[in-house]
RODO-2510 file (C-alpha; in nm, 4 decimals, decimal comma):
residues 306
     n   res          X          Y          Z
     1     x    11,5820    11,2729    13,0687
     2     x    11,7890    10,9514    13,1994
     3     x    11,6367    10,8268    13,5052
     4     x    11,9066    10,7375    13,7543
     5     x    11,8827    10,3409    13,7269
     6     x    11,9283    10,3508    13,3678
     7     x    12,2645    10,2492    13,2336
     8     x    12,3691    10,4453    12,9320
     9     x    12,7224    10,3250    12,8438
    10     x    12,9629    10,5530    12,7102
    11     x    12,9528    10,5791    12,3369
    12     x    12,5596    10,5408    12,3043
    13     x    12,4076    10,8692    12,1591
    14     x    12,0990    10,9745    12,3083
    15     x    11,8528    11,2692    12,0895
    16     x    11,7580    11,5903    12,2150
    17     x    11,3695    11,5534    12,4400
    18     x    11,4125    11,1613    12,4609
    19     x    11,3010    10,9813    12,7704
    20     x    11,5401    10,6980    12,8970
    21     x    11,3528    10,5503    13,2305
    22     x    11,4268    10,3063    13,5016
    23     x    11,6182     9,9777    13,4471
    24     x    11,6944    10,0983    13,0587
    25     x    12,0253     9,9547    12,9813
    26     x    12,1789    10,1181    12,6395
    27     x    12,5201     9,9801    12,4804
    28     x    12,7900    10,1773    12,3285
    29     x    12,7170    10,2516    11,9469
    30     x    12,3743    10,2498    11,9755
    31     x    12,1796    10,5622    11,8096
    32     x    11,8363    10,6796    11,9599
    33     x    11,6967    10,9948    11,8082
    34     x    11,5267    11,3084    11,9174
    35     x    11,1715    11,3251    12,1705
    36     x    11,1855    10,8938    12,1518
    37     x    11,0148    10,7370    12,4969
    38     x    11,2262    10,3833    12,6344
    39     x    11,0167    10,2598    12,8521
    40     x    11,1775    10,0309    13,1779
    41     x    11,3110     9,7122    13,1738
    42     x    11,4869     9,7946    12,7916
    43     x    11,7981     9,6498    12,6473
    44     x    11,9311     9,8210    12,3590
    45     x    12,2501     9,6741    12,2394
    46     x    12,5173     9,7889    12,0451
    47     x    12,4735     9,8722    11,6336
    48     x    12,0544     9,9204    11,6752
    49     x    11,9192    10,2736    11,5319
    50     x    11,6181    10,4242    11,6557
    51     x    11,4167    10,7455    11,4375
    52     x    11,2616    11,0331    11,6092
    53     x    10,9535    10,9915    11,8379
    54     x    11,0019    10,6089    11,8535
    55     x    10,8271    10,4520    12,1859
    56     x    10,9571    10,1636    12,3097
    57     x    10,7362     9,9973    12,5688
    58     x    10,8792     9,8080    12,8931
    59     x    11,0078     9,4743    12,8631
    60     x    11,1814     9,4950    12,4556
    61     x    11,5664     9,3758    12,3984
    62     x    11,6011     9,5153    12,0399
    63     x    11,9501     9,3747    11,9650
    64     x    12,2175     9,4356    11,6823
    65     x    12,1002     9,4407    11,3347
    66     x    11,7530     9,6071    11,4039
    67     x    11,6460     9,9593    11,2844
    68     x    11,3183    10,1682    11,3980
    69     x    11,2240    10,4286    11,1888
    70     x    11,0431    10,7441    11,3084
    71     x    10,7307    10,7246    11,4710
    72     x    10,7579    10,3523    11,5700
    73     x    10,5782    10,1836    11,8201
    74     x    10,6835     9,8923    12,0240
    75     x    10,4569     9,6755    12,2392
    76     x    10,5554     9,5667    12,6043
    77     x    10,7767     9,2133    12,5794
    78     x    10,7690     9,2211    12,1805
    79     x    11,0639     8,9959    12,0593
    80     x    11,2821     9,1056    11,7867
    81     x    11,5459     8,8342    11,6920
    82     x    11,8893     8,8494    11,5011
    83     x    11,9692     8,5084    11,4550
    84     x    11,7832     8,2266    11,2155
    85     x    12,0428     7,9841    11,3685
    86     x    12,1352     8,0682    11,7563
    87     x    12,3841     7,8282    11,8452
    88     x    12,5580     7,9206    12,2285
    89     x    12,9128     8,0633    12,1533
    90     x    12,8872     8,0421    11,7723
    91     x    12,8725     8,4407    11,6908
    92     x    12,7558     8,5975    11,3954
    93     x    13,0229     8,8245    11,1977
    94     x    12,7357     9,0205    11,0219
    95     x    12,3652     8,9982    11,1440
    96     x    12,0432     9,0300    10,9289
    97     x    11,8988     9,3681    10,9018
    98     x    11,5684     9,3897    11,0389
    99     x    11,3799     9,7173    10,9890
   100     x    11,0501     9,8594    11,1380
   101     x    10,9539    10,1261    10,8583
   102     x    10,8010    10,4505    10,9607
   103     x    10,5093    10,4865    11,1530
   104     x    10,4541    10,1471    11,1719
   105     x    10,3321     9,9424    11,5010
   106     x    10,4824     9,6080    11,6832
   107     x    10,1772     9,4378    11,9032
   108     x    10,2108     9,3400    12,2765
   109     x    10,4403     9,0063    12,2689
   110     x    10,4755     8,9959    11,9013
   111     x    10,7492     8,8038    11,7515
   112     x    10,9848     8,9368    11,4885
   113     x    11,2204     8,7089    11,2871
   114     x    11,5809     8,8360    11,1717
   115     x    11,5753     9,0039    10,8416
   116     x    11,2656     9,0810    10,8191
   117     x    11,1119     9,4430    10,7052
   118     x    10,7494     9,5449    10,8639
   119     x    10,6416     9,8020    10,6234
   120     x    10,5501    10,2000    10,6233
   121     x    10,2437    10,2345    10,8878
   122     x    10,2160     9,8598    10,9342
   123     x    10,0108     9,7380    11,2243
   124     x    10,1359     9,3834    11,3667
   125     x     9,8811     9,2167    11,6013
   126     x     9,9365     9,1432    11,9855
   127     x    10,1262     8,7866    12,0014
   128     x    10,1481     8,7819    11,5891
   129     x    10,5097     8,5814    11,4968
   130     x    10,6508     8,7449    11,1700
   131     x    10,8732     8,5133    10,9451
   132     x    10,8813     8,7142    10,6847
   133     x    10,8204     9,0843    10,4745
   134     x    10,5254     9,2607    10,6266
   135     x    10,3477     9,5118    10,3261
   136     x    10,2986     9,8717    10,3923
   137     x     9,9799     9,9623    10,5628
   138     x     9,9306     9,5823    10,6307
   139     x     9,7683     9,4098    10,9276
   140     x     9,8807     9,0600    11,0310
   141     x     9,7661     8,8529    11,2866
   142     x     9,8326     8,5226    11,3909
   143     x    10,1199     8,2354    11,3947
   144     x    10,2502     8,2695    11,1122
   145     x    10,1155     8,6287    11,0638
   146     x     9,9224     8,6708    10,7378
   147     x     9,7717     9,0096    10,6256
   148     x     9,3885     9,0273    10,7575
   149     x     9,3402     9,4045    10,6330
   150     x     9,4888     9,6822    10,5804
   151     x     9,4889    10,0126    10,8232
   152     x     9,2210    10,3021    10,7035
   153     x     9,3810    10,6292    10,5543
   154     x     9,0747    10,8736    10,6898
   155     x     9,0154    10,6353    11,0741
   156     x     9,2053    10,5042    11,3505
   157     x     9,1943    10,1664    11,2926
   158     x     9,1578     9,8921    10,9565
   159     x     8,9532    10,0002    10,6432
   160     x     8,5654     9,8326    10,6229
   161     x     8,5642     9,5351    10,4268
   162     x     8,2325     9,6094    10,2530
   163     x     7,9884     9,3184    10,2382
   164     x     7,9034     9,3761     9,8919
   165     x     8,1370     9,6065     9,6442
   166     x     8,1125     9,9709     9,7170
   167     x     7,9460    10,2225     9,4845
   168     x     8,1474    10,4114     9,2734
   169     x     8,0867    10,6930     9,5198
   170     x     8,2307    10,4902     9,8005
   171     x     8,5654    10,5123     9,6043
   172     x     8,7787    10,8371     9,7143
   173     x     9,1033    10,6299     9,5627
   174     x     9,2263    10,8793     9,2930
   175     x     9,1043    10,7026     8,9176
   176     x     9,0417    10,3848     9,0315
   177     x     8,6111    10,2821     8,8956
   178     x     8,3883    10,0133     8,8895
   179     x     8,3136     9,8223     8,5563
   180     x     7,9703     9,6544     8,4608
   181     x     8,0098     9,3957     8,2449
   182     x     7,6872     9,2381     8,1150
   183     x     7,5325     8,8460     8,2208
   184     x     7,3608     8,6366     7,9476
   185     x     7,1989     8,3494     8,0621
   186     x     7,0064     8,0514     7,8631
   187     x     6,9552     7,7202     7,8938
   188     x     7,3002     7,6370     7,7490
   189     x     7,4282     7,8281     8,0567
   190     x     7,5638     8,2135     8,1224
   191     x     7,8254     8,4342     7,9404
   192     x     7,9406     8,7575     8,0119
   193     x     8,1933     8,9742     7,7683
   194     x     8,3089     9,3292     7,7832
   195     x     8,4611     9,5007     7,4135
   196     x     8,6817     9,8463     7,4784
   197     x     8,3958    10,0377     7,2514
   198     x     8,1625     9,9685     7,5393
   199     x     8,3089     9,8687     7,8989
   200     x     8,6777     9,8204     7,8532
   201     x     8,8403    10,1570     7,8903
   202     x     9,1148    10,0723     7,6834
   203     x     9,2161     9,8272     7,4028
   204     x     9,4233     9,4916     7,5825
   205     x     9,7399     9,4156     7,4747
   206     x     9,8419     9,1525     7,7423
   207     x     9,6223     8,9397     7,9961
   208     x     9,7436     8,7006     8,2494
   209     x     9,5726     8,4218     8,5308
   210     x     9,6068     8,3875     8,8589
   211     x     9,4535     8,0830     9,0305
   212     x     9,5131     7,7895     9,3016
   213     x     9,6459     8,1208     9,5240
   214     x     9,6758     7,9755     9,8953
   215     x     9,4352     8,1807    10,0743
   216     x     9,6033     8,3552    10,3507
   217     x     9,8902     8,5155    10,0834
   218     x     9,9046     8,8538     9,8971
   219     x     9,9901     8,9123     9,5221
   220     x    10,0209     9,2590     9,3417
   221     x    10,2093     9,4789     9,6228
   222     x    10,3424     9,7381     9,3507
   223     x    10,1938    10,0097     9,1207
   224     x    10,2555    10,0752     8,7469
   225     x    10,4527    10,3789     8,5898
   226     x    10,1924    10,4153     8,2514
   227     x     9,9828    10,0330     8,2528
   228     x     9,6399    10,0121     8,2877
   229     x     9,4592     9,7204     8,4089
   230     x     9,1246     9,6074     8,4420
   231     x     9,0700     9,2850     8,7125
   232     x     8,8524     9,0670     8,6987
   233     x     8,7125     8,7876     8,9947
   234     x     8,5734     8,5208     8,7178
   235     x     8,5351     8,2399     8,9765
   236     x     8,5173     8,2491     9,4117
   237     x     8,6019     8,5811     9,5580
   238     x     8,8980     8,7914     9,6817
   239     x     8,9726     9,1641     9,7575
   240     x     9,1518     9,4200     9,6238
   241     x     9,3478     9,6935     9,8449
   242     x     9,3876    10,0080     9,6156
   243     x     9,6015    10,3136     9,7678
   244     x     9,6975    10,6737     9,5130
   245     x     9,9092    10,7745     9,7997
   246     x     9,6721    10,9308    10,0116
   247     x     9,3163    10,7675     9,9712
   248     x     9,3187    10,3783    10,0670
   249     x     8,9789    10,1638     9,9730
   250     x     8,9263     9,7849     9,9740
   251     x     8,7329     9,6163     9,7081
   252     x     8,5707     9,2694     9,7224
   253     x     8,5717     9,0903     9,3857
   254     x     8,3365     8,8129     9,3473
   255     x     8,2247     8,7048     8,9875
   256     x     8,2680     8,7967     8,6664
   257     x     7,9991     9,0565     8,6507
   258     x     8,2106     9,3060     8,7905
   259     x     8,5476     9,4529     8,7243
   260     x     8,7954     9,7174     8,8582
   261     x     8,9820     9,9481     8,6635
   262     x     9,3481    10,0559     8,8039
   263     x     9,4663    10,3399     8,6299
   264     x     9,8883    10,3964     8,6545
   265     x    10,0682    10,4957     8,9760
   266     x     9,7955    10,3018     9,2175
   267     x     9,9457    10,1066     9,4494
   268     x     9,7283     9,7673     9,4678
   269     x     9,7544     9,4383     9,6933
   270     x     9,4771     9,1419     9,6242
   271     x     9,4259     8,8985     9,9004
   272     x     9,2417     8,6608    10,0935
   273     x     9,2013     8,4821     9,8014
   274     x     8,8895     8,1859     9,8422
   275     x     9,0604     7,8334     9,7253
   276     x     8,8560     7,8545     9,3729
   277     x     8,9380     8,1989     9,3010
   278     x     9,0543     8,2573     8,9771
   279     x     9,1546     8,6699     8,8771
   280     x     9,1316     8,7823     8,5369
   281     x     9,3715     9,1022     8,4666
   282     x     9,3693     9,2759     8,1424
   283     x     9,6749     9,5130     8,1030
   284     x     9,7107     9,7743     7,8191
   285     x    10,0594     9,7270     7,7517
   286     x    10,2578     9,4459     7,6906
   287     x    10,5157     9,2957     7,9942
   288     x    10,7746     9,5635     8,0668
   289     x    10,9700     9,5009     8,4284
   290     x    11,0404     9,9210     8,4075
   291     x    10,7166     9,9559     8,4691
   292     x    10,6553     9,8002     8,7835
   293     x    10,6986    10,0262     9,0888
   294     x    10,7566     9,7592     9,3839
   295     x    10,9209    10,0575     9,6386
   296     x    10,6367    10,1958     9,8502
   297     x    10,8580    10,5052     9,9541
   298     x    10,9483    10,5429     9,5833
   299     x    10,5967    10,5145     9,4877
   300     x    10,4483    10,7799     9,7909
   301     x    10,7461    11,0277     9,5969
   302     x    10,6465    10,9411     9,2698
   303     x    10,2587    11,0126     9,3906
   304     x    10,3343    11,3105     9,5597
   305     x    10,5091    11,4583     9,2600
   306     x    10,2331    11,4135     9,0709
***
C-alpha cells in the first residue's frame, strides 16, 4: 500500500505487504523489504536497505550508508547521521556504514552517529545519542549512551538486577554456577582462598586483572570456544551479564567471597564497574586469540549447533 502523497521515485523497490503512508518520500536505489510499516513524514534516500517487518515511525530521514535489519524499530524524529564531518558542498565519495542489527529498537529522538552498529535486539533509550558500537541485547541511555542493562530473554522489558546475587536456582543460563569460597578472619585481618580439589572446578593455567575500569564502560562482550573461567569481584562491585544463547541472567559481584564460573560458549559482558573494583578471572587455558568468539551471530550459530 502507497498512500497517494507518498513519492516513491522510480528505481526504489518496495516488498510485498509493506505500508508506505502519507508524505513518505523514497529515492531511487533504495531497498525496503516485505510487510515493513513507513510511517509519514519519512525520507529514505538513495543506497539505505531496510529487512522485513521493519517500522519506521513518522518524522525519520534514514540517509545513505544506513542498513535496518529485520524486525527493526524506529522511534518518531530519531536521527541517524552519515557524516562525522558535514561540511555544505563537500560530498562524501563513500559514507560510513551504519547498521541497526535485527530486532533491535531506536528510542523516540535518539541520535545515531555514522558508522556505528546497534547490536542484535538492542534497545536504545528515548533521546539517547550513540557515538559508538552498541552490544547485543544492550540498553543505553543517556548523552553519551552507556549500557544501563541488558533486555530480559523470558519478559518484555530489561532483566532484574538482583539486590544481592541470585541463588543458584535463580540461574536458568546453561552451565554457568555460583562458587563459595571460604572467609578467614583474625586480628591480623581476613583471607579467603579457593584450591581446584575443593572450589575451583578446574586447575588455572592463566589469570589476569582488571581494575581502574571507568564506570559507565563494558569489558568481556565475547564467549570462549573450550576456556573456562572462574571471576572473581575481590574489591567494590560490578555485574556480570551471562547469555548460552537462549537464557540471559545478570549477576552482581561484590567481594571476594563469591565467584562465578563460565563454562565455554557463554556469551558474557561485565559492567557498571564501581571506581575501586578490581575483577579477578582465572582461565583454564593459557591466552589463545582462536578462542575468543567476539561475533554474536557467530556465537547464537555456534550455540544453536550445539
Amino acid at each position: 500500500m502507497i498512500h497517494p502523497s507518498a513519492i516513491v521515485e522510480p528505481g526504489a523497490t518496495i516488498g510485498e505487504d509493506t505500508r508506505v503512508w502519507a508524505y513518505v518520500h523514497v529515492l531511487a536505489g533504495a531497498v525496503i523489504g516485505r510487510d515493513c510499516n513507513v510511517c509519514d513524514h519519512v525520507f529514505i534516500e538513495g543506497g539505505v536497505r531496510l529487512g522485513d517487518r521493519v517500522t519506521v515511525k513518522s518524522g525519520v530521514q534514514l540517509w545513505t550508508g544506513v542498513t535496518l535489519e529485520d524486525e527493526v524499530f524506529v522511534g518518531p524524529n530519531a536521527t541517524f547521521t552519515n557524516d562525522r564531518f558535514p561540511r555544505s558542498k563537500d560530498h562524501l565519495t563513500q559514507h560510513p556504514k551504519t547498521v541497526v542489527k535485527r530486532g533491535a529498537t531506536i528510542g523516540a529522538n535518539a541520535t545515531i552517529l555514522a558508522g556505528c552498529v546497534v547490536g542484535q535486539s538492542a534497545m536504545v533509550g528515548a533521546g539517547a545519542v550513540v557515538t559508538k558500537d552498541v552490544p547485543p541485547n544492550a540498553i543505553v541511555v543517556g548523552n553519551p549512551a552507556r549500557i544501563a542493562g541488558y533486555v530480559s530473554s523470558t519478559a518484555k522489558g530489561p532483566i532484574a538486577v538482583p539486590a544481592t546475587p541470585p541463588t543458584q536456582e535463580g540461574l536458568a543460563v546453561e552451565g554457568v554456577r555460583l562458587l563459595s569460597f571460604p572467609i578467614i578472619e583474625d586480628l591480623r585481618g581476613k583471607l579467603s582462598f579457593g584450591q581446584a580439589s575443593a572450589q575451583l572446578p578446574f586447575v588455572p593455567r592463566r589469570y589476569f586483572v582488571t581494575f581502574d575500569v571507568p564506570t559507565k564502560e563494558v569489558r568481556g562482550e565475547h564467549a570462549h570456544r573450550r576456556l573456562q573461567q572462574v571471576l572473581v569481584c575481590l574489591k567494590g562491585s560490578l555485574e556480570v551479564m551471562v547469555d548460552d544463547g537462549s537464557q540471559r541472567a545478570i549477576v552482581p559481584l561484590s567481594g571476594p567471597q563469591l565467584g562465578l564460573y563460565v563454562p565455554p560458549m557463554v556469551w558474557a559482558s561485565h559492567y557498571n564497574y564501581t571506581p575501586d573494583a578490581v575483577l579477578l578471572v582465572l582461565a583454564s587455558e593459557e591466552y589463545d586469540p582462536a578462542e575468543y568468539v567476539r561475533d554474536y551471530d557467530e556465537f547464537l550459530a555456534l550455540a544453536t549447533a550445539r
